[in-house]
GULO-143719 format. One record per residue (C-alpha): residue number from 0; residue in one letter; y negated, x negated, z negated. Coordinates in Angstrom, 1 decimal, decimal comma. Layout:
N
SITE   koltor   torkol       c2       c1       c3
SITE      NUM        a        Y        X        Z
...
This chain:
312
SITE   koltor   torkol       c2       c1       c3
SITE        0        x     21,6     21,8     13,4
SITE        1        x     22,5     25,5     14,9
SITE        2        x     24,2     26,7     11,6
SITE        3        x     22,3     23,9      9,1
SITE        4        x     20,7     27,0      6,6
SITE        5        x     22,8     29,3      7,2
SITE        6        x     23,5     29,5      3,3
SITE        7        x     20,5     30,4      1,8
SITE        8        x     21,4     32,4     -0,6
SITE        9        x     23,4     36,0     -0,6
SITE       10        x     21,0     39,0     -0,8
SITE       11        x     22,4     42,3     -1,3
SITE       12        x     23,5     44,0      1,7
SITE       13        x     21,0     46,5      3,1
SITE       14        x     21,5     50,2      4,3
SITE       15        x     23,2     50,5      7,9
SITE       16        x     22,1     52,9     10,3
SITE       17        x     25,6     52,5     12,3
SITE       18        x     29,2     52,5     11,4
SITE       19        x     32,0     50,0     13,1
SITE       20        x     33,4     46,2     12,9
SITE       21        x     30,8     44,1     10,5
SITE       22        x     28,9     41,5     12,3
SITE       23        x     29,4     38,0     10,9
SITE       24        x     27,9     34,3     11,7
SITE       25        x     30,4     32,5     13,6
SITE       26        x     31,1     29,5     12,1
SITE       27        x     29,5     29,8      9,3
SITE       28        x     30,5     28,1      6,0
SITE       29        x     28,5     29,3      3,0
SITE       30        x     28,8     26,2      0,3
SITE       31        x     28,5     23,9      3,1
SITE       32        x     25,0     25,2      4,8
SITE       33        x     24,2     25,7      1,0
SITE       34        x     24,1     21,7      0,1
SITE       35        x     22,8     21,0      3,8
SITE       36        x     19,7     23,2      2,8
SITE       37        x     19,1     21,2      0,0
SITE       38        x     19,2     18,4      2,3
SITE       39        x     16,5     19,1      4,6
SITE       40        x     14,3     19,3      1,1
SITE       41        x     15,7     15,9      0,5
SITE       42        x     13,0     14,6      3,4
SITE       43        x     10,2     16,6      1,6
SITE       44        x     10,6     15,3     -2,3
SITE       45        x     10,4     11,9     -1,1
SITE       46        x      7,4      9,8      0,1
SITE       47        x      7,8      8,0      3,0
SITE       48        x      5,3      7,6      5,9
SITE       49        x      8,3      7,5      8,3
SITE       50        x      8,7     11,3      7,8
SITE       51        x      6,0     12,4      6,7
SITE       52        x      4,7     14,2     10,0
SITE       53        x      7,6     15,0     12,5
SITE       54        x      8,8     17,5     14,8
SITE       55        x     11,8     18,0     16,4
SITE       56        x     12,2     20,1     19,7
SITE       57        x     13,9     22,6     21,2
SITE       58        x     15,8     21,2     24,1
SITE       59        x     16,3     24,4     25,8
SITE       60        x     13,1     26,0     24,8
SITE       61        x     10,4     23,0     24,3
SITE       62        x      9,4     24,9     21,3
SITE       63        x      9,1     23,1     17,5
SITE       64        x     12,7     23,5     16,7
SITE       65        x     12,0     21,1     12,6
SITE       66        x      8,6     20,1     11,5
SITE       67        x      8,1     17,9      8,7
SITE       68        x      4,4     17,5      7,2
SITE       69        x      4,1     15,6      3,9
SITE       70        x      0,9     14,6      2,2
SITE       71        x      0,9     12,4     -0,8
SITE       72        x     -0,6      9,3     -2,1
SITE       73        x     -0,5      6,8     -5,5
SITE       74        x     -2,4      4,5     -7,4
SITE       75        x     -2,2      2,1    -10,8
SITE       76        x     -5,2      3,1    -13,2
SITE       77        x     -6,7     -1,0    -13,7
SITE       78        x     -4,8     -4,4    -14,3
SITE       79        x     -5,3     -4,0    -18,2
SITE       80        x     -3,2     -1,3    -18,0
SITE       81        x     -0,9     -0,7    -15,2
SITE       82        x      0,3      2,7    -15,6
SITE       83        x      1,2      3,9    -11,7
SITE       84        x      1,0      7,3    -10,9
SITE       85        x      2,0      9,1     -7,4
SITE       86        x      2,2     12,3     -5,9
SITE       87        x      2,9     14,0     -2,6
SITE       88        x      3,6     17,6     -1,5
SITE       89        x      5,6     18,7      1,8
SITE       90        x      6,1     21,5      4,1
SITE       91        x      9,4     22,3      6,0
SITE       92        x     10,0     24,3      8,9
SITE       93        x     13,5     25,1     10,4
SITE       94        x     14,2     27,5     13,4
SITE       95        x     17,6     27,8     13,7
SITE       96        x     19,3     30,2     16,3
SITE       97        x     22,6     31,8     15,0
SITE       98        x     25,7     33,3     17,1
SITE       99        x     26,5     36,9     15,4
SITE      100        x     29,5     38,3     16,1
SITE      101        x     31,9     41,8     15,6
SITE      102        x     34,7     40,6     17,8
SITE      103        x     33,2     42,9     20,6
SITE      104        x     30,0     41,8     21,1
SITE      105        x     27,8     38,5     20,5
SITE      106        x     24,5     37,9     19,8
SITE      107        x     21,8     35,5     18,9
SITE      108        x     20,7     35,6     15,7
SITE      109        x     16,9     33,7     15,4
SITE      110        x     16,1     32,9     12,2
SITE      111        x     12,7     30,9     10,8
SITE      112        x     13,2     29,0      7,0
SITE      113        x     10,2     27,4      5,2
SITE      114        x     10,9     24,7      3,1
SITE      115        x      7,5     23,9     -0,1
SITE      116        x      8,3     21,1     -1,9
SITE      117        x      6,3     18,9     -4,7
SITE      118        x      7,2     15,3     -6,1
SITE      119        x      5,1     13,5     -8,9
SITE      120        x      5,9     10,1    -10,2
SITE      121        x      4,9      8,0    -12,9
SITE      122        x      5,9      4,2    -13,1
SITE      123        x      4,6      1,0    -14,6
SITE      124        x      3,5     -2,7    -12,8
SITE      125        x      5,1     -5,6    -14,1
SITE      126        x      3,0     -8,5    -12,7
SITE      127        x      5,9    -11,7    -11,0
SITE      128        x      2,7    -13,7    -10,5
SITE      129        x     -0,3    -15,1    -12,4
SITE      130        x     -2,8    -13,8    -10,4
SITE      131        x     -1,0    -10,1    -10,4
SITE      132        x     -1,1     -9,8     -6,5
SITE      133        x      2,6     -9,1     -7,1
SITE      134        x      4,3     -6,5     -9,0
SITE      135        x      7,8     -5,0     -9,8
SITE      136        x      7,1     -1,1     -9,8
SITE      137        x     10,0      1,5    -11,7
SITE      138        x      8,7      4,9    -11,1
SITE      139        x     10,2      8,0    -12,7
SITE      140        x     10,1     11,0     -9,8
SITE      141        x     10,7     14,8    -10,6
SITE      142        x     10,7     17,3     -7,8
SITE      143        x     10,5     20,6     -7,4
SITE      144        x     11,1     22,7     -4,0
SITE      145        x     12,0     26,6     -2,9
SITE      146        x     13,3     27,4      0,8
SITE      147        x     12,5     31,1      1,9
SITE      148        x     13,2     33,0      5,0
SITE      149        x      9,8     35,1      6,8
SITE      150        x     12,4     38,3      7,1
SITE      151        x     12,7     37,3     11,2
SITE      152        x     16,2     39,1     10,8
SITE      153        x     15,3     42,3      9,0
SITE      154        x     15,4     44,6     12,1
SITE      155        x     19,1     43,0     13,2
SITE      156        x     19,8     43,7      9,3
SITE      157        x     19,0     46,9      9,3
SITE      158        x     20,6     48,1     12,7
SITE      159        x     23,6     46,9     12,6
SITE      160        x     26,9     46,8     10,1
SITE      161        x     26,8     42,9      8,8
SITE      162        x     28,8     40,8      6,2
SITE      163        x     27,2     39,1      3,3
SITE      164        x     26,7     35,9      6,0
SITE      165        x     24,0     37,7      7,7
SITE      166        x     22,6     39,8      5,0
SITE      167        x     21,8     36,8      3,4
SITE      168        x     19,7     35,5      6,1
SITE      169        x     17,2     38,4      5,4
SITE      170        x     14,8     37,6      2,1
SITE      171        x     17,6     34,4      1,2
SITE      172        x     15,7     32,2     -0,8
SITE      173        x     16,8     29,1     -2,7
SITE      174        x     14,5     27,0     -5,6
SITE      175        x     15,8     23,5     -6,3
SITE      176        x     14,6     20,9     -8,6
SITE      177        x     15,0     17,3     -8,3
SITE      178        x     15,3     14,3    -10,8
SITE      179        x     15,4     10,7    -10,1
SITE      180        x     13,5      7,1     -9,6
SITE      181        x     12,3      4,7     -7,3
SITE      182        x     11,8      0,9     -7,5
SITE      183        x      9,3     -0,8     -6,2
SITE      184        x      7,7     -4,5     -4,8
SITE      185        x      4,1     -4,2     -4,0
SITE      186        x      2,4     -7,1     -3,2
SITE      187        x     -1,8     -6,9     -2,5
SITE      188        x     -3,5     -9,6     -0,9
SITE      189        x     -7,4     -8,8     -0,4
SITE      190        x     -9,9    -10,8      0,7
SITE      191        x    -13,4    -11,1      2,8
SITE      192        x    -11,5    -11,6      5,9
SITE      193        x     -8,4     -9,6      5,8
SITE      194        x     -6,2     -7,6      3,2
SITE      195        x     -2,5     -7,0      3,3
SITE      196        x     -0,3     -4,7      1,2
SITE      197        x      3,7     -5,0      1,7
SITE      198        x      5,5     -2,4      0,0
SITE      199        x      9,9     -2,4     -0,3
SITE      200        x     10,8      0,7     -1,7
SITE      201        x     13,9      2,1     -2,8
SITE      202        x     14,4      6,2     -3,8
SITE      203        x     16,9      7,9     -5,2
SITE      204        x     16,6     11,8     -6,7
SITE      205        x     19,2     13,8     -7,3
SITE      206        x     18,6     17,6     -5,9
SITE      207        x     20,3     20,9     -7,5
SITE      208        x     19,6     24,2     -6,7
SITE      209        x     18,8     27,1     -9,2
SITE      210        x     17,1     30,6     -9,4
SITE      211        x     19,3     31,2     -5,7
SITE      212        x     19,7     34,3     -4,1
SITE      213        x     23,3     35,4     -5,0
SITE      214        x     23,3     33,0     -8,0
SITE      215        x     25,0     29,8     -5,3
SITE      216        x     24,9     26,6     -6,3
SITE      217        x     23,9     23,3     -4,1
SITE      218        x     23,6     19,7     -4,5
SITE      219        x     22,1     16,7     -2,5
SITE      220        x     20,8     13,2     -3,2
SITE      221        x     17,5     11,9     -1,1
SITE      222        x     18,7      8,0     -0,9
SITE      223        x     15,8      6,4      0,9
SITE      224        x     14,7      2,9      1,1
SITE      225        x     11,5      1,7      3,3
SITE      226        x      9,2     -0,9      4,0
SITE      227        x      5,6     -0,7      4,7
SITE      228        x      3,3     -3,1      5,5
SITE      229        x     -1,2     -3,0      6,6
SITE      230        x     -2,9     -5,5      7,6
SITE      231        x     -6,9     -4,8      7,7
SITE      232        x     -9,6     -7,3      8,8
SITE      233        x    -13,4     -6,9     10,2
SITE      234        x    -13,6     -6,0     13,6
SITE      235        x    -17,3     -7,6     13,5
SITE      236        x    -19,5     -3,7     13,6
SITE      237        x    -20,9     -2,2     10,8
SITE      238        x    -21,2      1,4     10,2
SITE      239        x    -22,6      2,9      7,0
SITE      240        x    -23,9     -0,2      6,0
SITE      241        x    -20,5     -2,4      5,7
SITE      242        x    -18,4     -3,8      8,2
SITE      243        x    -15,8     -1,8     10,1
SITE      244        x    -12,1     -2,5      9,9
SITE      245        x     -9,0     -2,3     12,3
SITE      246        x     -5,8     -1,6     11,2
SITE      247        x     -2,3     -2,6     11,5
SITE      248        x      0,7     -0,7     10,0
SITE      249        x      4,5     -1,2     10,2
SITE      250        x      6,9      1,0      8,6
SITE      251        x     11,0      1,2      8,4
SITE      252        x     12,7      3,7      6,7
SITE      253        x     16,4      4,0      6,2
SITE      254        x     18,1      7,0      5,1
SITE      255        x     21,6      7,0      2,9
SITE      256        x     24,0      9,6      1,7
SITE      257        x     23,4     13,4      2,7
SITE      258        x     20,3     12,1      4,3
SITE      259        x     22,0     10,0      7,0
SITE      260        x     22,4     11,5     10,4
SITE      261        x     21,3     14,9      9,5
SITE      262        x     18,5     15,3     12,1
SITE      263        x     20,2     13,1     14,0
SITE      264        x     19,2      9,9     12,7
SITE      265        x     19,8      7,2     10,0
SITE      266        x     16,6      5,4     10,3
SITE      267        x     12,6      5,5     12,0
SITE      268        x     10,4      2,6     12,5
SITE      269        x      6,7      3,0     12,8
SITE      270        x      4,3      1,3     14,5
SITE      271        x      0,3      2,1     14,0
SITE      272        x     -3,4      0,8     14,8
SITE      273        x     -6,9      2,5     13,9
SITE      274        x    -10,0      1,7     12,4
SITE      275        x    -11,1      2,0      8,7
SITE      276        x    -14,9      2,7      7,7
SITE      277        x    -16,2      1,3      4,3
SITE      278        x    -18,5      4,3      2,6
SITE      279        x    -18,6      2,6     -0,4
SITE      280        x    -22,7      1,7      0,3
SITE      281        x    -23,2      5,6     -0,1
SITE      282        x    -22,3      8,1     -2,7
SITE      283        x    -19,5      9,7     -1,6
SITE      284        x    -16,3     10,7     -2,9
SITE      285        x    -14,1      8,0     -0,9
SITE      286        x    -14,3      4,6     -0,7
SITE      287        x    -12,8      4,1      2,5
SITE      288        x    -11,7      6,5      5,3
SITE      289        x     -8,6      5,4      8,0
SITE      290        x     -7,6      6,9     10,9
SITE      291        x     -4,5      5,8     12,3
SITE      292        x     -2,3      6,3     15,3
SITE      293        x      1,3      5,8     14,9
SITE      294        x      4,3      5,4     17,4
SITE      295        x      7,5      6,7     15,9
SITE      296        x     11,3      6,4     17,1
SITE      297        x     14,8      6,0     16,0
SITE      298        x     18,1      6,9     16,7
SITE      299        x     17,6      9,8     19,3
SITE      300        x     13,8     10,4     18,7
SITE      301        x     10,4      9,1     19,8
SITE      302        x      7,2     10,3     19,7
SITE      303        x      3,3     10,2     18,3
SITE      304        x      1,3     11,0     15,7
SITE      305        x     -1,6     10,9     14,0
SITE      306        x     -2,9     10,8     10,7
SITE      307        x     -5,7     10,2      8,6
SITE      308        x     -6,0      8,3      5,1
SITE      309        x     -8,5      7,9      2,5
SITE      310        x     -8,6      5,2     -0,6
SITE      311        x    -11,0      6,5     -3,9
């Protein structure tokens, strides 16, 4: 993950107040970090509870080394006609530490990358069942995302002689734009006593870079496929006039292609309880408000989280 964006793009080299050897990233390989940038986006274009809130940390410093923060939701306008539509935005952010080097000295290099990303989709149910609780779901998904450095390497920039692999690193920006589908069962189950919803998802968009600093080019798929899965039923209180509801959630996600094994893992399982409150008695906005609490882990990573969700 040390040298994972170090190709953001190749801005032109800045005035030097000092003369001698050039410093350079060691390491570095400039098409390569170019298509893993794109694949860090590939986490934000595509929504998936898994990933939606994580943070990695710094081993050696304890400090938020990746965060991953996603927000996005979907919904089919009536049975008499199912058009689904969905939509989700993301935040990235990457602190990287980089080794800089003339061939006399060394340095580190910090660097801080933020990573805005948007996704809408637009699908259609076809019922498998009479009474509908079933559906097959293609979605079409477009994506658009831009990664952009806060100039943490301008004064390095500036003081020393560098090569293009450092100059970049100050204002390097990449846009991207993304084009795929997703396929989708849903089945809903609701009831007086209980309601469950199973999703099994598959993703696929295809990521390209354009609009990047120095005119590079980049490529990555996000290849995701998940299952989710609620069960909610009355906990016998009432609040706001209806009854209150706990909550149970399980989620899987597995990750393919340039996805797999880039943050270190190829898959996260959730696990999650909470409590819903029906406002539908009062005029409000929502219909129903969720707070959840999640337990997340994988391959090499555990941890908490928190979230909150609301159904119109």
């Amino acid at each position: 993950m040390a040298t994972m964006l170090a190709a953001m793009g190749l801005a032109p080299a800045l005035a030097h107040a000092q003369t001698g050897p050039a410093f350079g990233i060691v390491g570095a390989n400039v098409q390569k970090q170019a298509n893993a940038v794109l694949t860090l986006m590939s986490f934000a274009v595509v929504p998936d509870l898994a990933s939606s809130s994580l943070s990695i940390s710094n081993t050696n410093t304890d400090n938020p080394a990746l965060t991953l923060w996603q927000l996005g939701g979907g919904f089919t306008l009536s049975q008499s006609f199912p058009l689904y539509l969905e939509g989700s935005i993301a935040y990235n952010r990457y602190d990287p530490t980089f080794v800089a080097s003339n061939g006399q000295e060394t340095r580190k290099l910090p660097a801080k990358w933020n990573t805005f990303a948007g996704t809408v989709g637009v699908g259609w149910d076809f019922p498998l069942i009479d009474s509908k609780e079933l559906v097959f779901r293609p979605i079409f998904n477009a994506s658009l995302g831009r990664v952009a450095s806060d100039l943490s390497v301008a004064k390095f920039a500036v003081e020393h002689v560098t090569d293009q692999e450092i100059a970049f690193l100050d204002h390097g920006a990449m846009n991207a734009y993304g084009l795929g589908g997703s396929v989708m069962l849903d089945w809903e189950s609701h009831r007086n006593e209980r309601d469950v919803d199973v999703e099994l998802r598959y993703t696929n968009i295809y990521l390209r870079s354009f609009g990047t600093t120095g005119g590079m080019d980049a490529s990555a798929a996000a290849q995701t496929a998940s299952l989710y899965a609620r069960w909610r039923a009355p906990t016998g209180l009432r609040a706001l006039d209806r009854p209150v509801r706990y909550v149970l959630e399980l989620s899987h996600s597995h990750y393919f292609g340039n996805q797999a094994g880039a943050l270190g893992f190829d898959h996260l399982t959730t696990l999650g309880t909470g409590l819903e409150l029906d406002t539908s008695a009062h005029e409000v906005f929502v219909t129903r408000i969720r707070a959840v609490v999640r337990y997340v882990f994988g391959n090499n990573v555990h941890g908490l989280s928190f979230g909150l969700a609301a159904s119109f």
